[in-house]
C-alpha positions as CSV (number, residue, x, y, z in Angstrom):
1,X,45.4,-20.8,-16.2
2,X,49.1,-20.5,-16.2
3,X,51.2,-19.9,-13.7
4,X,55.2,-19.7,-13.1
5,X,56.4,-18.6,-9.5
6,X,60.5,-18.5,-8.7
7,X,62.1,-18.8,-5.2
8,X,65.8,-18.0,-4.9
9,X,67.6,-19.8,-2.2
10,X,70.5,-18.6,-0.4
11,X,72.6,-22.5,0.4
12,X,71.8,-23.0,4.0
13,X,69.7,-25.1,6.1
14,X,67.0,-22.1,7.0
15,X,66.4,-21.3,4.0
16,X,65.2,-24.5,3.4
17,X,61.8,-23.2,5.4
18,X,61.1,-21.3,2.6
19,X,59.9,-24.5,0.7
20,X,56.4,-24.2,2.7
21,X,55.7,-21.2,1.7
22,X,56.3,-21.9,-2.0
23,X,53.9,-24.8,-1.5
24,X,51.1,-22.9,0.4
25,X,51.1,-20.3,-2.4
26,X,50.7,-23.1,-5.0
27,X,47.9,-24.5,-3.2
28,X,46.4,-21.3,-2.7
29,X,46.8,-20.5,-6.4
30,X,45.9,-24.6,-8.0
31,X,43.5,-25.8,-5.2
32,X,45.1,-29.1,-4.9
33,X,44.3,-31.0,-1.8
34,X,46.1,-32.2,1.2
35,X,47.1,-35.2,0.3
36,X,48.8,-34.0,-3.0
37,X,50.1,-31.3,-1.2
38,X,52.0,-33.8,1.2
39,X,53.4,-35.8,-2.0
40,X,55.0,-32.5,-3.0
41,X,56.4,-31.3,0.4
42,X,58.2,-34.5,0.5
43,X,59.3,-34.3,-3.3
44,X,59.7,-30.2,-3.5
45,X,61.7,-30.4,0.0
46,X,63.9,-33.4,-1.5
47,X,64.9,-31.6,-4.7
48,X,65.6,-28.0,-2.6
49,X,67.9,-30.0,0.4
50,X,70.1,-31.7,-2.1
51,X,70.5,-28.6,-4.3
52,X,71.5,-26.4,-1.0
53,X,73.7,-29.7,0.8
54,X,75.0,-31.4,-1.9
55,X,74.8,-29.3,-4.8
56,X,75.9,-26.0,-3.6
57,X,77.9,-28.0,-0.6
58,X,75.8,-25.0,1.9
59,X,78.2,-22.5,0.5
60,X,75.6,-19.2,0.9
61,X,77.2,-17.3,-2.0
62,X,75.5,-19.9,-3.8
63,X,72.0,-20.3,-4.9
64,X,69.6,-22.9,-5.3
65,X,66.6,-22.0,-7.8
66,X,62.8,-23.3,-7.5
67,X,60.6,-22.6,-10.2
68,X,57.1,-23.8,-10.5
69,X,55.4,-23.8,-13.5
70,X,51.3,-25.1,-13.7
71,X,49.0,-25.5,-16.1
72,X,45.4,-27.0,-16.4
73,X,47.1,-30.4,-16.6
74,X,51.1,-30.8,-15.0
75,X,52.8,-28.9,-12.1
76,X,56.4,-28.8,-13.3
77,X,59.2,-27.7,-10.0
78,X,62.7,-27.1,-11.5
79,X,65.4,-27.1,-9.2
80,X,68.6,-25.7,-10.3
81,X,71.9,-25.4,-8.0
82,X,75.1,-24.2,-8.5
83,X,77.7,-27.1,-7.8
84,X,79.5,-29.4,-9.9
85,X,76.5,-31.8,-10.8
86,X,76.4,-35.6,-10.3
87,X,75.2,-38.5,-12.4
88,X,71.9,-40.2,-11.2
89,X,72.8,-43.0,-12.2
90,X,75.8,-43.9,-10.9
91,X,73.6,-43.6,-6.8
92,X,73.3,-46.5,-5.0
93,X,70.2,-47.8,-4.9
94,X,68.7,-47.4,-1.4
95,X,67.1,-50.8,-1.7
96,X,69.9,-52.8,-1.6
97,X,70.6,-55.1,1.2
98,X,73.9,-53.3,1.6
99,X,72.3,-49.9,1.9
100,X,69.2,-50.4,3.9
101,X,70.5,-49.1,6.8
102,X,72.0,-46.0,5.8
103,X,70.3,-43.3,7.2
104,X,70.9,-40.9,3.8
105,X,71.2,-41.4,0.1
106,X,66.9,-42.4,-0.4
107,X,66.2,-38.6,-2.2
108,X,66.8,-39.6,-6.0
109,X,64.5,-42.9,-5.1
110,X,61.7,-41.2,-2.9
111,X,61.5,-38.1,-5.9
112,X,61.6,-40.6,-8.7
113,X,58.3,-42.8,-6.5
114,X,56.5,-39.6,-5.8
115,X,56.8,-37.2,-9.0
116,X,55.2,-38.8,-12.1
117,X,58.1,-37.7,-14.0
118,X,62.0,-37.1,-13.0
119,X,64.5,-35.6,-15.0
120,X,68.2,-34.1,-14.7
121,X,69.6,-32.1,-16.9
122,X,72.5,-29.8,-17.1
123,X,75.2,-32.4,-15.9
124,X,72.6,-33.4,-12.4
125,X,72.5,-29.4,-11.7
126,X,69.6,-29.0,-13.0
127,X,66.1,-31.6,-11.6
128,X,62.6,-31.3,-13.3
129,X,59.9,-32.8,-11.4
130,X,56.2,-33.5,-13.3
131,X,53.0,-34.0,-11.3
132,X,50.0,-34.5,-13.4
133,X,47.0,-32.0,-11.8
């Protein structure tokens, strides 16, 4: 079975919600079970916030893109935003003593624990998440 769905985001904070409903329409479509379904609402929710806040900056002329893409096999989520991009790499890692504390800047680290694959492309504008079904 293949299966590609696509929710457009408008950049602001209640549009955000719609991230459930593209999750309960995946799980109504793969049958994946709670648990897996919690791994991606933390993951899925990640990818879409940073798009909208610190992608797009919540400007609402721009859009944040989720597509889902499933097979038999992998669940592939590609986020895609319109802002200026950033470089993974160069964010501090949230488990440094210096940085426990911070209430913010754990996303790249939680998605990168909880997909089985990350990947950026497109300058950081663009985020691929893999989960094996």
């Amino acid at each position: 079975m293949e299966l590609t769905i696509t929710y457009e985001l408008s950049s602001t904070y209640e549009e955000l919600e719609r991230v459930e409903h593209l999750l309960n329409e995946l799980q109504e479509q793969l049958g994946f079970d709670d648990e897996f379904y919690a791994r991606l609402m933390l993951t899925v929710s990640e990818a879409a916030t940073n798009a909208v806040v610190h992608g797009n900056k919540l400007d609402p002329s721009k859009k944040a893109t989720i597509t889902a893409e499933a097979d038999e096999k992998v669940l592939t989520i590609i986020t895609t935003d319109e802002g200026s991009g950033f470089v993974p790499e160069e964010v501090p890692n949230p488990l440094a003593e210096e940085n426990l504390l911070k209430t913010s800047g754990r996303g790249v680290f939680l998605m990168q624990e909880y997909a089985d694959e990350t990947e950026y492309k497109n300058d950081g504008r663009t985020l691929v998440l893999k989960f094996y079904l």
